[in-house]
TORKOLRO-261992 format. One line per 4 residues: number of its first residue (from 1); their letters; for each residue x, y, z of N, C-alpha, C. Coordinates in steps of 0.001 Angstrom, whole numbers, plus 500000, padded with zeros to 6 digits. Each point is the difference from the previous one (the first is absolute). Example, Ala and Ser with C-alpha at 12.3 -4.5 7.8 and 13.67 -1.06 7.14 Angstrom:
% residues 2
1) AS) 513190/494310/507800/499110/501190/500000/500900/501200/500000  499650/501050/499280/500820/501190/500060/499230/501090/500730
END
This chain:
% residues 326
1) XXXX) 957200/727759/193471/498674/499870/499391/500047/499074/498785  501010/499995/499096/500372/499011/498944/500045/498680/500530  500213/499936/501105/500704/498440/500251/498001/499380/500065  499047/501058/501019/499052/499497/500414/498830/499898/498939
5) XXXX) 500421/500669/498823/499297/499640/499057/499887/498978/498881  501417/500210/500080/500439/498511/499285/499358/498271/500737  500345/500729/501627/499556/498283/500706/498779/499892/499737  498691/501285/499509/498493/499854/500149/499706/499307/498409
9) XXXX) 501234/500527/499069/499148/499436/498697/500461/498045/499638  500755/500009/501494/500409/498299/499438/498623/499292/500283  499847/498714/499336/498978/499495/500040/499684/499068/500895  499178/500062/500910/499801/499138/501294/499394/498515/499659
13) XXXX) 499029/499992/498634/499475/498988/499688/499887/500399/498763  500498/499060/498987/500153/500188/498640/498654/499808/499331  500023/498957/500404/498378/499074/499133/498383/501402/500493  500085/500592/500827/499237/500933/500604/500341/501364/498936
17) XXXX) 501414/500455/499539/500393/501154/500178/499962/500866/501812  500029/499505/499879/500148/500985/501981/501626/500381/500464  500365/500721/500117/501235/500886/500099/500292/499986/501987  500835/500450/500514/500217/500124/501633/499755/501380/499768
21) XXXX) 499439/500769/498817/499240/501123/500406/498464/500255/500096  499697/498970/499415/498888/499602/499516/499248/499952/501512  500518/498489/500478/499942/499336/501364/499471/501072/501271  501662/500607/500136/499776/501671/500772/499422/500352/500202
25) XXXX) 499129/500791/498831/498931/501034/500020/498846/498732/500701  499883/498737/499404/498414/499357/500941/500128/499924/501253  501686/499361/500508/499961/499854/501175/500054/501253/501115  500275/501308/499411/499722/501080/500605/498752/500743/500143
29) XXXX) 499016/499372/499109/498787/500783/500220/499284/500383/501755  499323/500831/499738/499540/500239/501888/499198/498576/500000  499328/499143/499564/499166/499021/500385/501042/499013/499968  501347/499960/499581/501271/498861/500274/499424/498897/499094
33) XXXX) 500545/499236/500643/500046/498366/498732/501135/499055/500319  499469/498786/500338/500440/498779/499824/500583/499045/499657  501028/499568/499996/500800/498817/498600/498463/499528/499119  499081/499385/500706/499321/498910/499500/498840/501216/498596
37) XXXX) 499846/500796/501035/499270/501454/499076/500824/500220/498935  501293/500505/499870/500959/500295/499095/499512/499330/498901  500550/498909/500532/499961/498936/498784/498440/499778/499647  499136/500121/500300/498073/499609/499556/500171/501478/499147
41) XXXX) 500974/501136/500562/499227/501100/499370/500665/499741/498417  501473/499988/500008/500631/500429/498601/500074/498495/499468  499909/499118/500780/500114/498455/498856/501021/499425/499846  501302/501152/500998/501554/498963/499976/499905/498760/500826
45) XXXX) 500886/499330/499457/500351/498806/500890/498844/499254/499531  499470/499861/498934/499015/499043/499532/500370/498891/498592  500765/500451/499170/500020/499767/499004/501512/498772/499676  501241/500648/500391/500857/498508/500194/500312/500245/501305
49) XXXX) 499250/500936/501210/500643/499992/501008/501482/499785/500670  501101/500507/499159/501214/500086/500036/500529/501311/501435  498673/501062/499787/500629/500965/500886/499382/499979/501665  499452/498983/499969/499092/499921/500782/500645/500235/501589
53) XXXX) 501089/499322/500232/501161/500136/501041/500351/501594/500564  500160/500322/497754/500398/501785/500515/499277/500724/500582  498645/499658/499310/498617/500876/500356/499946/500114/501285  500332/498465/500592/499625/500029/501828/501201/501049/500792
57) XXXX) 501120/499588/499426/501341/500723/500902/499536/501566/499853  499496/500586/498669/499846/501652/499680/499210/499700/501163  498650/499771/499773/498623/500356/501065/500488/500166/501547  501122/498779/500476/500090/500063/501326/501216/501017/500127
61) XXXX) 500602/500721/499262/501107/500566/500112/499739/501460/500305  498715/500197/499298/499566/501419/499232/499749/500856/500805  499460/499600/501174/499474/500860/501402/501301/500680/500718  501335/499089/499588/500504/500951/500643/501430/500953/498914
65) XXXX) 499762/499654/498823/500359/501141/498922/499131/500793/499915  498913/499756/499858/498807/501358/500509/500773/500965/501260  499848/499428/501094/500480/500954/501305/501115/500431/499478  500928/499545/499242/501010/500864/499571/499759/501683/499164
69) XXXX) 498827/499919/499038/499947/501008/499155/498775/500551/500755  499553/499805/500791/498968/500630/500667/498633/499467/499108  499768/499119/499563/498893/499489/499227/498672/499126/500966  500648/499403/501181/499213/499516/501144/498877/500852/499629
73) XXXX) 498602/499091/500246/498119/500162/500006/499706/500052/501088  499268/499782/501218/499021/499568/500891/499941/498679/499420  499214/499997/499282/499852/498473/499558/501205/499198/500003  500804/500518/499074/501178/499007/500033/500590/499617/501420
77) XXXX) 499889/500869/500753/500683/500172/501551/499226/498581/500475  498182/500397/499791/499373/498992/500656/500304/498395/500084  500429/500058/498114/500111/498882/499612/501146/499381/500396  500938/500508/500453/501440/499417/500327/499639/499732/500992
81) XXXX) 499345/500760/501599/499251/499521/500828/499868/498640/500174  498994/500037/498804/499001/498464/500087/500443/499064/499555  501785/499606/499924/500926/498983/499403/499761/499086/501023  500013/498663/499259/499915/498752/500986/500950/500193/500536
85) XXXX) 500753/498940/501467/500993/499760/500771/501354/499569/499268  499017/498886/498892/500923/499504/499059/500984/501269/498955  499270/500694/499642/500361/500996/499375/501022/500447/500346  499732/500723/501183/500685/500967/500566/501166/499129/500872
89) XXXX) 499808/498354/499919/501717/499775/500450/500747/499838/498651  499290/499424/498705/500430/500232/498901/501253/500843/499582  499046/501426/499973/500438/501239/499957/501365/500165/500622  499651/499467/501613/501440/500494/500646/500818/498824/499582
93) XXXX) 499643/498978/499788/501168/498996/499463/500784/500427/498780  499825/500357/499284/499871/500960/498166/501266/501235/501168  499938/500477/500687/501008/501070/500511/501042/499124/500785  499808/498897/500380/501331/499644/500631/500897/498764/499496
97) XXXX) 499147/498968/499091/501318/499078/499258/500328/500241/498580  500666/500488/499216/500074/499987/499105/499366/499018/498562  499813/500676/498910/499320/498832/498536/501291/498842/500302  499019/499112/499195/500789/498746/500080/500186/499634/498414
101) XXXX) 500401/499750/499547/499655/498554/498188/499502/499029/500647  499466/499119/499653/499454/498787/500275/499449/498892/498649  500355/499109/499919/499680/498842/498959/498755/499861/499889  499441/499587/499304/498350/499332/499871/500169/499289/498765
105) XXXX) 500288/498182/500202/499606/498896/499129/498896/500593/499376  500087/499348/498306/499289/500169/499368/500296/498665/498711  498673/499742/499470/499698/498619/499000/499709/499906/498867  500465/500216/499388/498871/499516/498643/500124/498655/499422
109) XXXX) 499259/499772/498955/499984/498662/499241/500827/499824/498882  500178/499210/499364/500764/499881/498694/499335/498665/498894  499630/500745/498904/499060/498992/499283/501079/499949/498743  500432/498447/499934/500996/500047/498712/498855/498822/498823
113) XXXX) 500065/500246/499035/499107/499262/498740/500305/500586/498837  499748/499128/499096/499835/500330/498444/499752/501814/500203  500503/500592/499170/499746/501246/499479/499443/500623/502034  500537/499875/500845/499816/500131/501204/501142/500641/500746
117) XXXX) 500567/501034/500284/500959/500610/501038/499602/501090/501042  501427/499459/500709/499455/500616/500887/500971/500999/500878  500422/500954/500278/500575/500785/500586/499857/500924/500949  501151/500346/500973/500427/500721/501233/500275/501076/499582
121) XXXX) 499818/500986/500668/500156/501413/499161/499723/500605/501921  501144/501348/499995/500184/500539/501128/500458/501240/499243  499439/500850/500626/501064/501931/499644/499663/500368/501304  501231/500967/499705/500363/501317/501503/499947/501332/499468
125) XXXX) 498949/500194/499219/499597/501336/499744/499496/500967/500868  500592/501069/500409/499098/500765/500938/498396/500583/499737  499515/500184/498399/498926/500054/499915/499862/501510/500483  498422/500268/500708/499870/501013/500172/500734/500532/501441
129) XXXX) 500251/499372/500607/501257/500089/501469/500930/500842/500159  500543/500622/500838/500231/500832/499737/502033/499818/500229  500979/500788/499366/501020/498963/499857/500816/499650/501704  500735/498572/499787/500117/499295/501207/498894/499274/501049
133) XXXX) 498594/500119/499057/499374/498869/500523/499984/498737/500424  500825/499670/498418/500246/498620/499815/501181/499710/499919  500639/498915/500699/500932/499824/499878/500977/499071/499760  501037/499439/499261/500391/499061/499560/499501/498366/500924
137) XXXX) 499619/499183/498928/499523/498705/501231/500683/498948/499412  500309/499078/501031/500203/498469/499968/498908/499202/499484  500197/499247/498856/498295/499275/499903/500947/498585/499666  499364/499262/500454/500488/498227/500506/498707/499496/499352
141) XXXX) 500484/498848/499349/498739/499277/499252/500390/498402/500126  499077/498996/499800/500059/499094/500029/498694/499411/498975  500265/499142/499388/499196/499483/498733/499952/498700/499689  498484/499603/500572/499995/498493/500495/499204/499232/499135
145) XXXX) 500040/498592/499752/498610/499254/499039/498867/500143/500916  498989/498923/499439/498910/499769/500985/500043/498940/500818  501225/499752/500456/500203/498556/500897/500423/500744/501356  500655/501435/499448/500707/500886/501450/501742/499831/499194
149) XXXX) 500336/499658/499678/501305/499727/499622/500807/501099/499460  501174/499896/500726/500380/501162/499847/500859/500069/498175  499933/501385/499393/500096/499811/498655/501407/501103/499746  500005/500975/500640/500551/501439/500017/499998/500346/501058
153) XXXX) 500856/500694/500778/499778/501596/500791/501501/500646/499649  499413/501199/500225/500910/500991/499339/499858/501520/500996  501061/500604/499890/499595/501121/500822/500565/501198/498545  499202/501298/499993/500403/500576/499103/500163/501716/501016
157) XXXX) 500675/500630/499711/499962/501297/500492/499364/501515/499106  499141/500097/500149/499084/501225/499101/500009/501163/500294  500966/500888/499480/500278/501394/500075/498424/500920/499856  500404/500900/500410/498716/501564/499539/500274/499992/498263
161) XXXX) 498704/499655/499563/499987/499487/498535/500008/499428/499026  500366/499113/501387/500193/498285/499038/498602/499610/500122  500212/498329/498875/499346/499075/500063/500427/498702/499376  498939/498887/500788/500512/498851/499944/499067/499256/499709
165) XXXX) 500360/499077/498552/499163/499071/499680/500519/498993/499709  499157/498516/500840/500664/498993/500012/498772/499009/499047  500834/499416/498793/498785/499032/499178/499311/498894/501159  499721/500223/500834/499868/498701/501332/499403/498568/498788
169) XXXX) 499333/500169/499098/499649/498680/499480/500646/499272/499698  501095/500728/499461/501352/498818/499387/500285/499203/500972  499598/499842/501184/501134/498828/500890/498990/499183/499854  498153/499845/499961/499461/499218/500128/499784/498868/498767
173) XXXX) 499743/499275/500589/499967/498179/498896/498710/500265/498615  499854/499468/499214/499021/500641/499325/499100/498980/500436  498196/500410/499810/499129/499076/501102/499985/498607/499092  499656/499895/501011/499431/498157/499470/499117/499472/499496
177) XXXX) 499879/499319/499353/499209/499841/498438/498117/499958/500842  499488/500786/499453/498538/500276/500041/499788/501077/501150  501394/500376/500478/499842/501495/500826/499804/501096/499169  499247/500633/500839/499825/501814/498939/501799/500590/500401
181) XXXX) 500327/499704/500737/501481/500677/500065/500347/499639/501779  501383/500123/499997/500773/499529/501294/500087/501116/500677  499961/500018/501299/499968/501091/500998/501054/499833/501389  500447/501325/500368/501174/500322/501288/499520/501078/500442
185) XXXX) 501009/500465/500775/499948/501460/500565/501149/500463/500409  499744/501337/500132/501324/500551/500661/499880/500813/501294  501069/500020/500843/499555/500818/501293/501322/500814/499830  499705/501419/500187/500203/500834/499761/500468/501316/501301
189) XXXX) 501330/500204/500864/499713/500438/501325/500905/501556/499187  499891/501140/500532/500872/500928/499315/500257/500951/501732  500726/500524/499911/501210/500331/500845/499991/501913/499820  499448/500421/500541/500457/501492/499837/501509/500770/500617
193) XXXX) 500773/500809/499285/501437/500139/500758/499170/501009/501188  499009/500965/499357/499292/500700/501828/498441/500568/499359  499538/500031/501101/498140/500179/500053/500138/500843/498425  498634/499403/499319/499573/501157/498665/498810/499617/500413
197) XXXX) 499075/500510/498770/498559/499792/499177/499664/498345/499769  498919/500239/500129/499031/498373/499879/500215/500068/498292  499942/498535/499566/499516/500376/498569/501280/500388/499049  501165/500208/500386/500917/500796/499407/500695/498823/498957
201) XXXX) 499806/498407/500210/501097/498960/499870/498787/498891/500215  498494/499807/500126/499314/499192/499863/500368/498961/498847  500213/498606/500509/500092/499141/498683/498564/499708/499327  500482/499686/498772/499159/500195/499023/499762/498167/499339
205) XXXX) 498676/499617/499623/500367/498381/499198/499387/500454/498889  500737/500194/498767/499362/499847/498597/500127/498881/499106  498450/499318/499866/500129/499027/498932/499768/499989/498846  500722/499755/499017/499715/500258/498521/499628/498432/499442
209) XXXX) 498844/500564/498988/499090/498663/499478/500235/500646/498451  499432/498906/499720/499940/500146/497411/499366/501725/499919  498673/499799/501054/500004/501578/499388/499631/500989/500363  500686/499713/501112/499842/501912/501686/501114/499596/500735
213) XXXX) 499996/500888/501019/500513/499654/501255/499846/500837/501229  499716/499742/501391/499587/500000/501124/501191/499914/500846  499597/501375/501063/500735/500029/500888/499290/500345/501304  500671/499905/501816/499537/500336/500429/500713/499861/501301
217) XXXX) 500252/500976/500915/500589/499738/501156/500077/499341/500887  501111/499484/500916/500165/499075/500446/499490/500532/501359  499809/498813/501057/499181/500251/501030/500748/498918/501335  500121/500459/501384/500147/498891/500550/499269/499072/500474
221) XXXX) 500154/498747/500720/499041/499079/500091/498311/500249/500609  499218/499084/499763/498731/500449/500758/499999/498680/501229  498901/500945/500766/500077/499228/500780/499095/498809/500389  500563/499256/501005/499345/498597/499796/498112/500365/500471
225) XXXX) 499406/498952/499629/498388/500501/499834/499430/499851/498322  498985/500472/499697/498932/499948/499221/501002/501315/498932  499924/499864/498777/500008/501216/498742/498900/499592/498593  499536/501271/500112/498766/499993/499284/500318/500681/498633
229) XXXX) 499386/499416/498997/500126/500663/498643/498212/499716/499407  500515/501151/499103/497924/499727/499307/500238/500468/498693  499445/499070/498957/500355/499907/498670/498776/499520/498716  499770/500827/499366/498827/499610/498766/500561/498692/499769
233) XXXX) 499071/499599/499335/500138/497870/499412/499723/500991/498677  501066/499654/499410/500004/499865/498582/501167/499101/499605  499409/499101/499614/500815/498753/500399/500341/500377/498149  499205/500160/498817/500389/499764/498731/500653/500861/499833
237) XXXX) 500607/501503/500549/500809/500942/499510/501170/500158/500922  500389/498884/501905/500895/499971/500236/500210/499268/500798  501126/499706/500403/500298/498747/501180/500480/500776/501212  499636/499830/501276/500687/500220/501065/500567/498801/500590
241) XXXX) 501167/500732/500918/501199/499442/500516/499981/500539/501452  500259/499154/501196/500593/500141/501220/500957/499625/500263  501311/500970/500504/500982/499984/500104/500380/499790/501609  500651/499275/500643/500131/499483/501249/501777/500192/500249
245) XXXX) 500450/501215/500664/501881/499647/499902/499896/499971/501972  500527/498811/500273/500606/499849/501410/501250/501073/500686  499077/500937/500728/501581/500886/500558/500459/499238/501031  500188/498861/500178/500379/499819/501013/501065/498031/499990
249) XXXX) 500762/499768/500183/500970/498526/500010/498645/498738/500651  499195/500597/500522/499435/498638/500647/498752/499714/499130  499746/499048/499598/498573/499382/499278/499090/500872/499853  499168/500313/499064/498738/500982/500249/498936/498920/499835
253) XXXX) 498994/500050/500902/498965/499719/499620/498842/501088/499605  499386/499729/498540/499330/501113/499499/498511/498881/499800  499258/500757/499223/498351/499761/499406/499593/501280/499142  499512/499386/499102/499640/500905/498883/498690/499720/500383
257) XXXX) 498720/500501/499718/498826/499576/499624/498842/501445/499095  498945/499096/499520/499022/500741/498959/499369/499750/499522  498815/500218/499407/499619/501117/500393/499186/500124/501420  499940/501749/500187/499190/500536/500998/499538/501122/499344
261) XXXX) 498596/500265/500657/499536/501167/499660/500623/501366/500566  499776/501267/499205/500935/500718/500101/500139/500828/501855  498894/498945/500561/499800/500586/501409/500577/498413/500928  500616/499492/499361/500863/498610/500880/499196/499262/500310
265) XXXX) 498604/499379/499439/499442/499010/500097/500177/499125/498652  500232/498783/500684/500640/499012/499350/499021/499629/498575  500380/499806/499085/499062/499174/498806/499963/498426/500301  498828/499446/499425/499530/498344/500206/501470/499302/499051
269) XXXX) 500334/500446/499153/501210/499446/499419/501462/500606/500427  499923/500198/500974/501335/500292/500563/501310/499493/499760  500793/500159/499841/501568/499670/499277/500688/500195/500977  501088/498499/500787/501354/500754/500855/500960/498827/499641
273) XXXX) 500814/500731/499559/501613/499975/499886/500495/499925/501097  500624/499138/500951/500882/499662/501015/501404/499858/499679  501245/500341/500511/501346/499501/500048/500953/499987/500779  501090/499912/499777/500882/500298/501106/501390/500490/498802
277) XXXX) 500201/501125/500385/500913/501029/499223/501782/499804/500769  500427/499433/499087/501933/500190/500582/500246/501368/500508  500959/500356/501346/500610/500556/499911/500656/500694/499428  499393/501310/499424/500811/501292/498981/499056/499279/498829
281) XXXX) 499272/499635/499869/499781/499021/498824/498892/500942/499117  499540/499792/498844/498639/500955/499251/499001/498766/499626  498607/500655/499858/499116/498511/499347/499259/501281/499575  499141/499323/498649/499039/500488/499662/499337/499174/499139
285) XXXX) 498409/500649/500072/498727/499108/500035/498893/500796/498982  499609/499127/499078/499358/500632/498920/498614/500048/500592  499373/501325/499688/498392/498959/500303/498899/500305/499252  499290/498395/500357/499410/499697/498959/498068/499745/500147
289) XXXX) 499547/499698/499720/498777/499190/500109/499367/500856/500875  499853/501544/499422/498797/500531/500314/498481/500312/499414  499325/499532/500804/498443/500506/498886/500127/500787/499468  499182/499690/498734/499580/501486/499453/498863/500928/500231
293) XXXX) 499382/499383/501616/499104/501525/500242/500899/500428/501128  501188/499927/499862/500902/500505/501627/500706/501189/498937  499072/501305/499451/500553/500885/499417/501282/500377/500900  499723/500617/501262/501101/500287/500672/499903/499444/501657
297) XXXX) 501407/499342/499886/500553/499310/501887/500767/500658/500393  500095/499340/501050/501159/499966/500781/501016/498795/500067  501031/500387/500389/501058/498593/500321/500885/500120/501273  499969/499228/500640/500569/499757/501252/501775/499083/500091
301) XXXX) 500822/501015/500406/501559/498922/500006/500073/500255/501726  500266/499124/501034/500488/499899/500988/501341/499314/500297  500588/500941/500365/501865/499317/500168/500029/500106/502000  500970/498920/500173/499991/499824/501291/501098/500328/500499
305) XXXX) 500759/500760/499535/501292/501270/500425/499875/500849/498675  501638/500864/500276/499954/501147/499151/500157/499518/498764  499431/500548/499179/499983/499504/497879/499599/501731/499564  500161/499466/498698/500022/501074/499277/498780/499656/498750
309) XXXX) 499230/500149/500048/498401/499730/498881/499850/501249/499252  500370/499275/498637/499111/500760/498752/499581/499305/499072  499051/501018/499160/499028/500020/499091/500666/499768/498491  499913/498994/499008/500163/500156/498752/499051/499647/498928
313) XXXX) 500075/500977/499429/498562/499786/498732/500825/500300/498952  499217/499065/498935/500859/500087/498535/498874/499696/499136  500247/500189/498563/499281/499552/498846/500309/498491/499917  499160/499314/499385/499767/498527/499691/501593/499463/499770
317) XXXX) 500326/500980/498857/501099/499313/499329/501167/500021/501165  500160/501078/500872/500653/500579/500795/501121/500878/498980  499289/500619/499074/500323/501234/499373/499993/501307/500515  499369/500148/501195/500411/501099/500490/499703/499873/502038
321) XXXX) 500850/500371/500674/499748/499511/501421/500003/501039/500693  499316/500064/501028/500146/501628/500901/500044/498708/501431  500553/501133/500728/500427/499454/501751/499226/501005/501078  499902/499601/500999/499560/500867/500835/499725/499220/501748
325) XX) 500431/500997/501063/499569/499541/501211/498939/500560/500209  499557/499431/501426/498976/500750/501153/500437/501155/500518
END
């Protein structure tokens, strides 16, 4: 009875408070409940969506730890019933090959300038996990200019507890006279020794400016097609930045353009940025010359393979910078 009380008060979704006892009691009610219900009812899996993976594995798992303690509904019965095809080969796949580790590339940028750094930052904290989640990883880096050129790679090994921070700005050139600052990236692949938790070893890009600093997780590439961002014009209190990193050795062809209204119809002064991006290579594009009755647009980047697009906004001076993807 100790062991099963202890598993109910761990926390299923932090940002929620919601516990796997919490969970239980909804998904056992006689009227049953849903992954997609779960989550509309208590609000997990909304906020950094970190558990979102777990949330799904509990929900599809639960029907039959239920039949174990005798907790099975009607409803719930029904609902297992009414599992797609997909599901239910899912399910039986989940009983016959074993977890795997698996890699997932990941990018960020690197902005080196006056009073401008920029750093790699990785931990293997288990967090709220429960212990042997996580488990020691391989993380391999490589740290390139904006031409694609290779600058660094390094492989580091990160114990349960560690962490690793690499100044990534120091390798880059300082920018060139009338640049706001010089830009690279790094690609980032990490190696689990066997299956853990999502989230456990996410890399991290923090840039430090004269007077804040901004961080924000790393992501793998997007895909080729249209990415949309929508942003107030306040052009006198900040500058935005589009960030363009090539995941891929062969040429990118990209397009920036803007404004659009916040429903993707084009403005009479439309703005496009055309190029062709090196292999592994980064570009980024200030922008500029929006009206001032275009309170709030849209902006359009189209890449013609896999890239990696983000968002940078800063103060005038570039005294203080925040980052962010789609």
């Amino acid at each position: 009875m100790d062991v099963k009380k202890e598993s109910d008060l761990e926390p299923l979704c932090s940002c929620a408070s919601l516990t796997y006892g919490d969970a239980r009691k909804l998904l056992a009610r006689p009227s049953g409940m849903t992954y997609d219900q779960l989550l509309a009812e208590t609000g997990a899996g909304q906020t950094c969506t970190a558990c979102l993976l777990n949330m799904e594995y509990f929900c599809s798992s639960e029907g039959a730890a239920a039949a174990a303690t005798g907790l099975v509904t009607d409803a719930n019965l029904k609902a297992q019933e009414r599992r797609s095809l997909k599901r239910r080969l899912y399910d039986w796949l989940d009983t016959v090959f074993p977890l795997i580790a698996f890699n997932r590339t990941n990018f960020i940028p690197i902005l080196c300038g006056p009073d401008i750094e920029t750093n790699l930052r990785v931990t293997n904290h288990k967090l709220l996990f429960k212990e042997g989640h996580n488990p020691p990883f391989k993380i391999r880096y490589a740290i390139r200019n904006a031409a694609g050129g290779l600058l660094k790679r390094n492989t580091a090994l990160l114990g349960v507890g560690e962490e690793l921070n690499v100044p990534v700005s120091t390798f880059l050139d300082p920018p060139e006279e009338g640049q706001p600052f010089s830009i690279g990236m790094v690609e980032i692949d990490r190696f689990g020794k066997f299956p853990g938790n999502r989230g456990t070893t996410r890399p991290q890009v923090e840039i430090l400016s004269k007077d804040g600093s901004s961080a924000v997780h790393s992501q793998a590439s997007n895909s080729p097609g249209d990415i949309w961002f929508t942003a107030q014009n306040r052009t006198d209190e900040e500058r935005l930045f589009v960030i363009v990193l090539n995941a891929s050795h062969a040429d990118l062809e990209f397009s920036i353009a803007y404004p659009f209204s916040p429903l993707g119809v084009a403005a009479d002064s439309l703005k496009e940025k055309q190029g062709t991006l090196a292999g592994k290579g980064a570009y980024v594009h200030e922008v500029t010359g929006i009206a001032p009755d275009e309170l709030v647009y849209s902006l359009r980047a189209q890449i013609g393979h896999a890239a990696k697009v983000m968002l940078l906004c800063a103060t005038p001076d570039l005294s203080r910078i925040s980052v962010d993807h789609p």
